[in-house]
DSSP file (Angstrom, degrees, kcal/mol; ACC not computed):
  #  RESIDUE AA STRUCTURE BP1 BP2  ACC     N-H-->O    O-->H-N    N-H-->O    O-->H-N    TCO  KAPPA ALPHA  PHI   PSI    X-CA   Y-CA   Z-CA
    1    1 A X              0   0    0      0, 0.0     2,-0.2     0, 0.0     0, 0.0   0.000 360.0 360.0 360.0 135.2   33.9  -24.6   27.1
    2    2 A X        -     0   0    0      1,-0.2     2,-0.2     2,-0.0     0, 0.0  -0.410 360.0-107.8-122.9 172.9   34.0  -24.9   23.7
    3    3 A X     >  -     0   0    0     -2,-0.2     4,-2.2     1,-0.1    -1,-0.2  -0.552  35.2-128.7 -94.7 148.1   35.6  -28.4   21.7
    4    4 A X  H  > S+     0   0    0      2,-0.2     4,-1.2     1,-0.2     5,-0.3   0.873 110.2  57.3 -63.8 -32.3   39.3  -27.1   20.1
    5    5 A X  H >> S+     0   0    0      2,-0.2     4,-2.4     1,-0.2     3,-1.4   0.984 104.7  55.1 -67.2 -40.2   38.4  -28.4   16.7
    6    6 A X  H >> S+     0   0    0      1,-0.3     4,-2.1     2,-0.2     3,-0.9   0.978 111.6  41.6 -58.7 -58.5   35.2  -26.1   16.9
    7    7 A X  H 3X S+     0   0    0     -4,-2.2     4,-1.1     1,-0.2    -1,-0.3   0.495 108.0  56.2 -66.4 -10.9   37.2  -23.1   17.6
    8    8 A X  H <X S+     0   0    0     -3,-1.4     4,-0.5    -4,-1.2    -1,-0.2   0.606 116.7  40.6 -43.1 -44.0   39.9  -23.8   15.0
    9    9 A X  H XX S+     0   0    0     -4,-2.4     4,-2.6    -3,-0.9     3,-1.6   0.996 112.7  53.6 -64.2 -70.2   36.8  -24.0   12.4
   10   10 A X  H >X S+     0   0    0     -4,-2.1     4,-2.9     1,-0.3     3,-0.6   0.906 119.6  36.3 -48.0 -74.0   34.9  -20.7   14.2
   11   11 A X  H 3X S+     0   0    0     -4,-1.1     4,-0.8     1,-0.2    -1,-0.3   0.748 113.1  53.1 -67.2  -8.7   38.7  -18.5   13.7
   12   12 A X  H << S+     0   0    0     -3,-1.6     4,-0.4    -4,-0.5    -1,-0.2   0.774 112.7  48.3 -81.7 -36.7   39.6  -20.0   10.3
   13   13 A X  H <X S+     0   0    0     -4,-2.6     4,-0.9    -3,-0.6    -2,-0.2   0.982 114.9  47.4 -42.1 -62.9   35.7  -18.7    9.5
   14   14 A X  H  < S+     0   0    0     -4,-2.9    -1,-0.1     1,-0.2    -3,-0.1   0.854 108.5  49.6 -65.8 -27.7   36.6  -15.3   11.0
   15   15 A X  T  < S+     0   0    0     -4,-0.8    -1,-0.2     1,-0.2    -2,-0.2   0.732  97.3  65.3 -95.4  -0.1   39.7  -14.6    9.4
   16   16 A X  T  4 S+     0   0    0     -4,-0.4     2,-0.2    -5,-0.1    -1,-0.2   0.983  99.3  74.8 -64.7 -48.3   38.6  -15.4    5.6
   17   17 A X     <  -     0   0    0     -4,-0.9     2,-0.7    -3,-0.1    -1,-0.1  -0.501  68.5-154.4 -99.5 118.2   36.1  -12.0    6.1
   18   18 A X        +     0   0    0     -2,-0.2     2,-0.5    -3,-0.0    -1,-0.1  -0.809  18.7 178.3-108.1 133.6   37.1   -9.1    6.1
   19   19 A X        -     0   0    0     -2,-0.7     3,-0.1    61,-0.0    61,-0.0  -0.974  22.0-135.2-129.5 119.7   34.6   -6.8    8.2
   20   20 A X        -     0   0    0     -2,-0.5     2,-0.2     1,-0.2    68,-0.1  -0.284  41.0 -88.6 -62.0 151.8   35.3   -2.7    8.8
   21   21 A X        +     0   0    0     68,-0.0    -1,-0.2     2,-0.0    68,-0.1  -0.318  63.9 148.4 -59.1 154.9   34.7   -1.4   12.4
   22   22 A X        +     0   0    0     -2,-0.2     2,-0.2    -3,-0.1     3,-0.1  -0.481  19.3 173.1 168.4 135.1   31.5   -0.4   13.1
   23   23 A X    >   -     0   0    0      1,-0.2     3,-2.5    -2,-0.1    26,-0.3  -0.568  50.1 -35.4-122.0-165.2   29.0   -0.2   15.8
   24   24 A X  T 3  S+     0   0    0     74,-0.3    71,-0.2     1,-0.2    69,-0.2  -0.044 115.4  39.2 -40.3 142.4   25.7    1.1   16.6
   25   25 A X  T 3  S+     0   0    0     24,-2.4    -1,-0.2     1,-0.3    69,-0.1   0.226  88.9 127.1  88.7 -32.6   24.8    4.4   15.0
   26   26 A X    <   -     0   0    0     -3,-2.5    23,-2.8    66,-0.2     2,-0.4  -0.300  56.3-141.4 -38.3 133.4   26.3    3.7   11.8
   27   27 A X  E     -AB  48  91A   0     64,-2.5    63,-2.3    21,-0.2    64,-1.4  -0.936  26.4-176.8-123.0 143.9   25.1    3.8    8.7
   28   28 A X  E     -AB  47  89A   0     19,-1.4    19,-1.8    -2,-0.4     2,-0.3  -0.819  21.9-137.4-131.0 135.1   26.4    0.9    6.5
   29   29 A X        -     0   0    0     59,-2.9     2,-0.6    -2,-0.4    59,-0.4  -0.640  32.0-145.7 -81.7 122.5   25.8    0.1    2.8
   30   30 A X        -     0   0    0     -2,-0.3    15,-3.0    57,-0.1     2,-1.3  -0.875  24.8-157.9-122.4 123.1   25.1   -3.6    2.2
   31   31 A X  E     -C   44   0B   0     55,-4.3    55,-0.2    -2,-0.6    13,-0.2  -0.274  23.7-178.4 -27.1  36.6   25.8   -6.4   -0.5
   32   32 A X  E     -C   43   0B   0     11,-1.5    11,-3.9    -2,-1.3     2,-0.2  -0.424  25.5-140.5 -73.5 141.4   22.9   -9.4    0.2
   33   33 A X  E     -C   42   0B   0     50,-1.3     2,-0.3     9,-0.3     9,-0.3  -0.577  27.1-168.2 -83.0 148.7   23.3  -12.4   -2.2
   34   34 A X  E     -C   41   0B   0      7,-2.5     7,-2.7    -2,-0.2     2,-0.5  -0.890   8.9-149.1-135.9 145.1   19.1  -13.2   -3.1
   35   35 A X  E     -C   40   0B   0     -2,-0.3     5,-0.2     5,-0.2     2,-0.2  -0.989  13.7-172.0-122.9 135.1   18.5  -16.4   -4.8
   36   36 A X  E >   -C   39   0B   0      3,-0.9     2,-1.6    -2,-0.5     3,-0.9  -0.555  63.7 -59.9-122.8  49.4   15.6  -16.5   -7.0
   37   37 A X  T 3  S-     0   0    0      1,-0.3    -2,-0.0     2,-0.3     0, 0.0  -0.751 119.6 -20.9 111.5-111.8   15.1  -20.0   -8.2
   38   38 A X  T 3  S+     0   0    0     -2,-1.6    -1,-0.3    -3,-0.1     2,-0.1   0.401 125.0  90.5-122.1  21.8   18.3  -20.8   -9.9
   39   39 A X  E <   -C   36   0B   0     -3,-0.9    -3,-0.9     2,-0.0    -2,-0.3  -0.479  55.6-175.0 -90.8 169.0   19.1  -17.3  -10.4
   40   40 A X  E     +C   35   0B   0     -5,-0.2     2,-0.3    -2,-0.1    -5,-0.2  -0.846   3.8 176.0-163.9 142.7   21.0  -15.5   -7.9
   41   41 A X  E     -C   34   0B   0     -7,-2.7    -7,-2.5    -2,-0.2     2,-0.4  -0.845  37.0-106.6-142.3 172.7   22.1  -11.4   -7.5
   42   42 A X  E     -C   33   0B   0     -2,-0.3     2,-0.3    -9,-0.3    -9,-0.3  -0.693  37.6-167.0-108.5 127.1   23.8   -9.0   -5.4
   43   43 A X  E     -C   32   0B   0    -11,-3.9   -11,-1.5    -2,-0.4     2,-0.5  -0.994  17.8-130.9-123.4 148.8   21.0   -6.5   -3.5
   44   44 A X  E     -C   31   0B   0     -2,-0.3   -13,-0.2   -13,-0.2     2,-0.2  -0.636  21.9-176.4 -95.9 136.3   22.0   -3.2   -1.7
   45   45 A X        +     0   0    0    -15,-3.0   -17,-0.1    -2,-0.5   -14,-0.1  -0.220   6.4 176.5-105.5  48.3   20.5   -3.0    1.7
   46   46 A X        +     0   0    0     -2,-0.2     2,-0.4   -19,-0.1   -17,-0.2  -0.120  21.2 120.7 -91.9 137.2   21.5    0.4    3.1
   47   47 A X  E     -A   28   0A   0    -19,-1.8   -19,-1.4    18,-0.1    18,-0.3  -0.970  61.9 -70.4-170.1 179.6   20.0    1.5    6.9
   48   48 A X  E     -A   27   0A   0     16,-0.4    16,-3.2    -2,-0.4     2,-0.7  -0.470  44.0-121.2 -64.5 127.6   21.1    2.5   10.6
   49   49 A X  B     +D   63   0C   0    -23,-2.8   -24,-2.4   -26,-0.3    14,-0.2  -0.821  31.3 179.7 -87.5 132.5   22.5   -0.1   12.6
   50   50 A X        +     0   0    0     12,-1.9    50,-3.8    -2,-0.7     2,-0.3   0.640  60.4  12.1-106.2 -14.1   20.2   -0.1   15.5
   51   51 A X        -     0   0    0     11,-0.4    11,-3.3    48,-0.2     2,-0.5  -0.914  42.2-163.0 175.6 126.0   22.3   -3.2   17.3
   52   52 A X        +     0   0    0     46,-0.3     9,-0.2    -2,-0.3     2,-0.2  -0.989  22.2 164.1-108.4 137.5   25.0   -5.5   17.8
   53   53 A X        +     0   0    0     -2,-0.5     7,-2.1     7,-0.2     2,-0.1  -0.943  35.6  27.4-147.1 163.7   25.0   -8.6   19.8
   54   54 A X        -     0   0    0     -2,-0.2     6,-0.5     5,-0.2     2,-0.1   0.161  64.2-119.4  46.8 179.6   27.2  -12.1   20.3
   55   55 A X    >   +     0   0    0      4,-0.2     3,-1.4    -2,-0.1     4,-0.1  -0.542  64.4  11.2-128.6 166.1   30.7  -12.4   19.8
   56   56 A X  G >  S-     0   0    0      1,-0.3     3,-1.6     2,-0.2    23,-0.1  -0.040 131.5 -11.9  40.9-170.0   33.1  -14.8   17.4
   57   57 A X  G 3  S+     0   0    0      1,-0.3    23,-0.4    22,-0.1    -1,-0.3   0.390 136.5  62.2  -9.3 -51.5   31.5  -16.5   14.8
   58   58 A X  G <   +     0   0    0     -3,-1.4    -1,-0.3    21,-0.1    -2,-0.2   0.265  66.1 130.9 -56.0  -7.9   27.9  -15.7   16.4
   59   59 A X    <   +     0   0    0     -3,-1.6    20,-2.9    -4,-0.1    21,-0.5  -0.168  32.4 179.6 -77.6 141.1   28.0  -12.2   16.2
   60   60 A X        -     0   0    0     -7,-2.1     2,-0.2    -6,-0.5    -7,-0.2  -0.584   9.0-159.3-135.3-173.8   24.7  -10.6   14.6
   61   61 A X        -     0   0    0     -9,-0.2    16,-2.1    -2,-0.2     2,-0.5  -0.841  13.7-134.6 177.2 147.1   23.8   -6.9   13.9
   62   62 A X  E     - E   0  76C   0    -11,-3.3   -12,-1.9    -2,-0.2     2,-0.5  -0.911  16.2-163.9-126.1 140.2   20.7   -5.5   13.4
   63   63 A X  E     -DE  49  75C   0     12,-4.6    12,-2.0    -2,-0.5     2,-0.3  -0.906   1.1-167.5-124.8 140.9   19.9   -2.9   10.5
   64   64 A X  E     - E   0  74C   0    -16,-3.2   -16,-0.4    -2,-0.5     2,-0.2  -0.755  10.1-177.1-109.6 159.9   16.8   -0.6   10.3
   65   65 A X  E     - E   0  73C   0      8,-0.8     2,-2.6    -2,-0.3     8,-0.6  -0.815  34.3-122.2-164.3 132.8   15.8    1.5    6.8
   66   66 A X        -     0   0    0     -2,-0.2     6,-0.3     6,-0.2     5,-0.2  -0.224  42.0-164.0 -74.6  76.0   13.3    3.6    6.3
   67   67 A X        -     0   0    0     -2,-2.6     4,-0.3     4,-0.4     2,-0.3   0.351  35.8 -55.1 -55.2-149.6   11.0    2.0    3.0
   68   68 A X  S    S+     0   0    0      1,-0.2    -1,-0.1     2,-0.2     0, 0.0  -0.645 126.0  23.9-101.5 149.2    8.4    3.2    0.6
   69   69 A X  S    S-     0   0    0     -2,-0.3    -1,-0.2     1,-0.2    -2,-0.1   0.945 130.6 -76.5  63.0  70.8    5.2    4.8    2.1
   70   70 A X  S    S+     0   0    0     -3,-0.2     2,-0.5    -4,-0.1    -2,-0.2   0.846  83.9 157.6  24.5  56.6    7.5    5.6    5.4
   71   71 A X        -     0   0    0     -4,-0.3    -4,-0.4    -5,-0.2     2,-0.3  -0.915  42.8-128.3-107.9 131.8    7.3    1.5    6.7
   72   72 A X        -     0   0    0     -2,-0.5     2,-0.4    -6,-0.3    -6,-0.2  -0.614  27.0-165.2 -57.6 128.6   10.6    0.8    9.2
   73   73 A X  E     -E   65   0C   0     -8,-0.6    -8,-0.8    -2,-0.3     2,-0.5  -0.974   7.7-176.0-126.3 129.5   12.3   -2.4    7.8
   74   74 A X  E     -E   64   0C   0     -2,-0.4     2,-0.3   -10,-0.2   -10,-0.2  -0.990   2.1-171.5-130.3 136.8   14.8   -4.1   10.1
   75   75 A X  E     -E   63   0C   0    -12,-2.0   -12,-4.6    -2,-0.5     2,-0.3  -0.943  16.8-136.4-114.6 141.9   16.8   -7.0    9.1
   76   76 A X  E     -E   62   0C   0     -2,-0.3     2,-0.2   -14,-0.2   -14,-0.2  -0.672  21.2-163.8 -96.9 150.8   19.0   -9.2   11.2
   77   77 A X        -     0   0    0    -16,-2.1     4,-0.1    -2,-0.3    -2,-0.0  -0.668  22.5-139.3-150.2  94.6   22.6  -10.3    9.9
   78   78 A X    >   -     0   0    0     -2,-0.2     3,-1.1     1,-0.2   -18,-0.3  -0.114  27.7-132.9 -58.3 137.9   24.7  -12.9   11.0
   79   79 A X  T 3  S+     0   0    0    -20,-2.9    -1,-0.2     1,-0.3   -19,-0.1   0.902 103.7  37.4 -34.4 -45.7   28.4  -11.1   10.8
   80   80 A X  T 3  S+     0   0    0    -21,-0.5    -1,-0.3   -23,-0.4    -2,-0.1  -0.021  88.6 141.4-107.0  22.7   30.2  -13.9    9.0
   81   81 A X    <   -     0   0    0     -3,-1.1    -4,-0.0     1,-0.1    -2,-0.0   0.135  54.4-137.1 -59.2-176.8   27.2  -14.9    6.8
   82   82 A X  S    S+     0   0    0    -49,-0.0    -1,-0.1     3,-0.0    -2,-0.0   0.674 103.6  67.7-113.7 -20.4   27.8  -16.0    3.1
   83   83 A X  S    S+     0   0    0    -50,-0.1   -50,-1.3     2,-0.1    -3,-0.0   0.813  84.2  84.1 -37.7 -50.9   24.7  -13.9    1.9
   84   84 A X        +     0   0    0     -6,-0.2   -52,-0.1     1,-0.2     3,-0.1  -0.379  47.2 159.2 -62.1 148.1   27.0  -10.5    2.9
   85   85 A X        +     0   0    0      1,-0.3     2,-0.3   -53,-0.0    -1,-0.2   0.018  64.1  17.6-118.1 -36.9   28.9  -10.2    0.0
   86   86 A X        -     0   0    0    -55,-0.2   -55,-4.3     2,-0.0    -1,-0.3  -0.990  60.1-171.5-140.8 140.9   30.0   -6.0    0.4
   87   87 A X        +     0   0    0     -2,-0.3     2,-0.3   -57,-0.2   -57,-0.1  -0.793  13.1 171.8-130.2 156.8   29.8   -4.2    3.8
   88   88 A X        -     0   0    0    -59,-0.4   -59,-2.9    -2,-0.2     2,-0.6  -0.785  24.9-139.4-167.5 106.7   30.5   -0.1    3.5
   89   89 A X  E     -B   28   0A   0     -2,-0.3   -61,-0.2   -61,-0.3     3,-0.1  -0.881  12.4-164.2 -81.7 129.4   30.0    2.2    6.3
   90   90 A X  E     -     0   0A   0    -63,-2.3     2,-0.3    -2,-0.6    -1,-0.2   0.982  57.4 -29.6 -30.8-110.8   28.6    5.0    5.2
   91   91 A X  E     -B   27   0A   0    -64,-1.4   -64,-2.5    -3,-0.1    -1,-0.3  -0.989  67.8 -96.1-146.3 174.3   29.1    7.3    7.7
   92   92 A X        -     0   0    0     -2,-0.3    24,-0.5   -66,-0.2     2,-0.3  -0.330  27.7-136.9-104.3 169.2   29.4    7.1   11.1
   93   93 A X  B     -F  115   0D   0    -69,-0.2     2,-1.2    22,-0.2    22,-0.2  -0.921  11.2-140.5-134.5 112.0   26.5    7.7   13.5
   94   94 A X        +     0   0    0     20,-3.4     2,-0.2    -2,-0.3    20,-0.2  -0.626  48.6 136.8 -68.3  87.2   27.1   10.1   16.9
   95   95 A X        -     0   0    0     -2,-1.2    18,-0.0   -71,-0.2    -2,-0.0  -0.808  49.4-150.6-144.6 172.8   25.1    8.2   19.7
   96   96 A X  S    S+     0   0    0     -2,-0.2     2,-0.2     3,-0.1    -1,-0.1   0.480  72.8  73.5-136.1  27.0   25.7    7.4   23.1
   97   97 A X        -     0   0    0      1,-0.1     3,-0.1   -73,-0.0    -2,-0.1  -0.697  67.0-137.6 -90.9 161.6   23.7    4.2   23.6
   98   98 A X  S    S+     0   0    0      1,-0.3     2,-0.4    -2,-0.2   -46,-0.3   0.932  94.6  50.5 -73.1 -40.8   24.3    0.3   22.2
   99   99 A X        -     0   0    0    -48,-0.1    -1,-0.3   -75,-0.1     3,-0.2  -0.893  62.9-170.4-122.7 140.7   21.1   -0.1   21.3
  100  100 A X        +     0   0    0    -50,-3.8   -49,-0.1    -2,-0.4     4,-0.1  -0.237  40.3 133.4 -94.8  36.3   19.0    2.4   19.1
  101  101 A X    >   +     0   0    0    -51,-0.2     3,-0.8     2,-0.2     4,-0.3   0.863  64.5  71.2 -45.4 -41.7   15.2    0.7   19.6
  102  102 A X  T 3  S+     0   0    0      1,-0.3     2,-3.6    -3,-0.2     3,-0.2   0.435  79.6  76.0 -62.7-132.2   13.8    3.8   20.2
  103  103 A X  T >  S+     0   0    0      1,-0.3     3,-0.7     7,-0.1    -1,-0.3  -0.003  82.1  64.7  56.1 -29.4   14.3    4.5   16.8
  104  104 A X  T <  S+     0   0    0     -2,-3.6     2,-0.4    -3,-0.8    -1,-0.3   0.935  99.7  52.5-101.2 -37.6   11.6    2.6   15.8
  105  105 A X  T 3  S+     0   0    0     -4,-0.3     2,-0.6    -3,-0.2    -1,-0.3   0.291  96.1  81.9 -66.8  22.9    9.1    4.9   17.7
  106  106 A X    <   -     0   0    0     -3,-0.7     2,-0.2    -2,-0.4    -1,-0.0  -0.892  58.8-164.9-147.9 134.2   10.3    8.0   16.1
  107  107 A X     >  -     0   0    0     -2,-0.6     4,-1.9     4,-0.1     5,-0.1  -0.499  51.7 -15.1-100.3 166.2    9.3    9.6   12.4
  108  108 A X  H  > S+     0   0    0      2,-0.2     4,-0.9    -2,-0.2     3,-0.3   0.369 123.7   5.1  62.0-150.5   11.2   12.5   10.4
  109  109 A X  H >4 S+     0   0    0      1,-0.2     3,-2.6     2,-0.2    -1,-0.2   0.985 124.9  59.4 -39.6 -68.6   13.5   14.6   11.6
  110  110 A X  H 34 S+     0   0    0      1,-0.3    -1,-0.2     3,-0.0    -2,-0.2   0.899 102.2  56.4 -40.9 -36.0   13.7   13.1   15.1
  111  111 A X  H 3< S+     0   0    0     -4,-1.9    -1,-0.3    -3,-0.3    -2,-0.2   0.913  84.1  98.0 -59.2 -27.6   14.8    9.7   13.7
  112  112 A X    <<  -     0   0    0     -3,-2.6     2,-0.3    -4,-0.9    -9,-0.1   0.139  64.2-156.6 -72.7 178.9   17.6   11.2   12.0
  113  113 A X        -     0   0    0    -88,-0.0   -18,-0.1   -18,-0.0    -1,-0.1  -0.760  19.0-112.7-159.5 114.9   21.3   10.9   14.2
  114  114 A X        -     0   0    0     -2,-0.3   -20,-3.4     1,-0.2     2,-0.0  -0.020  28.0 -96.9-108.0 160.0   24.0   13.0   13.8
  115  115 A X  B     -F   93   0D   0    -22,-0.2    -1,-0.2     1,-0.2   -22,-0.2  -0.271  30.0-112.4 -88.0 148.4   27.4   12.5   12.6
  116  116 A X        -     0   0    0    -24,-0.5     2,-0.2     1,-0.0   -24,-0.2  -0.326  24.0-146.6 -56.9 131.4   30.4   11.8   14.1
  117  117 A X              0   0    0     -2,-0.2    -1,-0.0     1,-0.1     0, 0.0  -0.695 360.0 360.0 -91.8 156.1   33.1   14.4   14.2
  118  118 A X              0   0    0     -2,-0.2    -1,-0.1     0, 0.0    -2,-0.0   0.034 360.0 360.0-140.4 360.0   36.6   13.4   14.1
C-alpha cells in the first residue's frame, strides 16, 4: 500500500508526459537527452520494442536496434524518464506475444515483423 503523498507525486509525474500507445512489436523513434560534460544534446534512438513491464510511474520498456557490423543493441527506458525528450511510433508491429526475446536469436529477414493492418 502505497503512502497518499507518494501517489499524488507518482500521478502529478504521469500526467506532465505525454506518451502515445504502444506496445510490444512497435517500432518507435526516440529523443535521448546525452550529457557530455557540460554539454548536452538530443540523440535519436530508433529500434523494435521487444518489451514492456511495471505499471505507473515504474513502467520501463525495452528497445532492441540492429547497429553497425549487424551487433543487437537493447536499451532499457524508464517511461516517465527526463532523458526521453521525443517518443514517435513508427509503425506498428503485428505480433502475438508480449515479449519479443526471441528476437535476439534471429538475423535478416527472419528478425523482421510485420505490420499491422488496420
Amino acid at each position: 500500500m502505497k503512502n497518499r503523498y507518494i501517489a499524488s507525486f507518482e500521478a502529478a509525474q504521469i500526467a506532465e508526459k505525454e506518451i502515445p500507445q504502444f506496445r510490444a512489436g512497435d517500432t518507435v523513434r526516440l529523443g535521448v537527452e546525452i550529457k557530455e560534460g557540460e554539454k548536452k544534446r538530443v540523440q535519436t534512438f530508433e529500434g523494435v520494442v521487444i518489451a514492456r513491464s511495471g505499471n505507473g510511474i515504474d513502467a520501463t520498456f525495452t528497445v532492441r536496434k540492429i547497429g553497425a557490423n549487424s551487433v543487437g543493441v537493447e536499451r532499457i527506458f524508464p517511461l516517465y524518464s527526463e532523458s526521453l525528450k521525443s517518443f514517435e511510433v513508427v509503425r506498428r508491429g503485428r505480433v502475438r506475444r508480449a515479449k519479443l526475446h526471441y528476437l535476439r536469436g534471429l538475423t535478416g529477414k527472419k528478425a523482421k515483423i510485420k505490420e499491422l493492418r488496420k
